[in-house]
Structure formats: structure tokens, C-alpha cells
N, C-alpha and C positions, 0 to 999 in steps of 0.2 A: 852718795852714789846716785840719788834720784837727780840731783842735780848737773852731773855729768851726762846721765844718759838722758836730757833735754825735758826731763818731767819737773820744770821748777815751781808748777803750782803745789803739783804735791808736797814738795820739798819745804814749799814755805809752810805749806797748813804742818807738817811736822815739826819745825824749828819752834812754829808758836805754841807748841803743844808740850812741849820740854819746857822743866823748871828754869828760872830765868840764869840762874847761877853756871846749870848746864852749857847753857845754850850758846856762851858765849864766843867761841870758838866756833861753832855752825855757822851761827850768824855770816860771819867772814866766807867761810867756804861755799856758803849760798849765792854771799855776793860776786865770787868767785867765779862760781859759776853763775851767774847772771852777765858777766863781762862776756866769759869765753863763749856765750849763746847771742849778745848783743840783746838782752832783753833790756832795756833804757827803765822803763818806769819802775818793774820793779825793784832794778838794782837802785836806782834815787832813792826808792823809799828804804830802802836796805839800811844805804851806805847813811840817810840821815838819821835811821837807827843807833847805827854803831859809833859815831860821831858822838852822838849825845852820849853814850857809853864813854868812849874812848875819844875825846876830842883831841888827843895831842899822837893818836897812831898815824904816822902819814902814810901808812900802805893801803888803809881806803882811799885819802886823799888820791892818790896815786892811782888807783884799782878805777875809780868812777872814771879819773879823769881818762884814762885808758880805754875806757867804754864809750864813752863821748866820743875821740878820736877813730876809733873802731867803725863809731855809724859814724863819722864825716861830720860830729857837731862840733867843730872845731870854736866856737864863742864859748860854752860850757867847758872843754878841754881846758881850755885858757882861762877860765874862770878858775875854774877849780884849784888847779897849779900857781893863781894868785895867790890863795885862799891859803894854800900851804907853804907860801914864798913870804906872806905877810904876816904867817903866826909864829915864824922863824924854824918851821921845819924842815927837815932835810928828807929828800925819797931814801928810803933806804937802796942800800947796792945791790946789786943783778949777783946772784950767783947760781951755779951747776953742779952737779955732781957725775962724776966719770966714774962708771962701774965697768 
């Protein structure tokens, strides 16, 4: 929630403050919302967080490089999406739910 409503310092001093087993799910939702605010720095150090955690999920791959495009860094965009084009992963699929 701090992370939604644009307070992601706080958000981070929380995530690092959770057992590490906890946290792992946070972690993501922080990076998350570090995209949908375009905070660039934090979310790199996020997303090389959770890589080393989770090197083979491509929805960070995906999420950072979305951030990059977001501010207009189209060289990192493209990087990133190498990154996950070379380690033979796939983005996962777009989906919606209709209520």
C-alpha cells in the first residue's frame, strides 16, 4: 500500500525490515510499484535483488524493462529484453479479469 500511494522510501525501509523468507513476494510488489511511479534507481536495485533471488522469473526481466521504456531509456529497455531473449525466456502472457 505505501507503495501505491507514491511513499516507496518508506516501503523499501519496510520490505528490508521483514524476514528474508517473508519478503519475497514484497520484494516484486515494490518493484512494482517502483515501475508504475517510474522511480529508475530504485527499482534497478530492486529488480538486481530479486534476479539473484529468482534469476530464471521473466516478469522482473519484463517489469524493469517496462520501467526503462516508461522514462524514454530505450538502450536499457532493449538491453534488458536481450538479457531475457538470451537466457531462453519467454514474458509471460497479458491477462485480465472481467467482473
Amino acid at each position: 500500500m505505501l507503495g501505491r500511494a507514491g511513499r516507496l522510501h518508506e516501503a523499501h525501509k519496510f520490505v528490508e525490515s521483514l524476514p528474508s523468507q517473508q519478503a519475497h513476494g514484497v520484494w516484486g510488489a515494490l518493484l512494482n510499484a517502483c515501475s508504475s511511479k517510474s522511480e529508475v534507481k530504485m527499482g534497478e536495485s530492486i529488480a538486481k535483488h530479486l534476479l539473484h533471488l529468482e534469476p530464471e522469473n521473466s516478469g522482473y526481466y519484463v517489469t524493469i524493462s517496462n520501467l526503462y521504456a516508461y522514462r524514454d531509456m530505450w538502450s536499457g529497455a532493449v538491453q534488458v529484453r536481450s538479457i531475457l531473449q538470451d537466457k531462453g525466456l519467454v514474458k509471460p502472457h497479458g491477462h485480465s479479469t472481467v467482473g
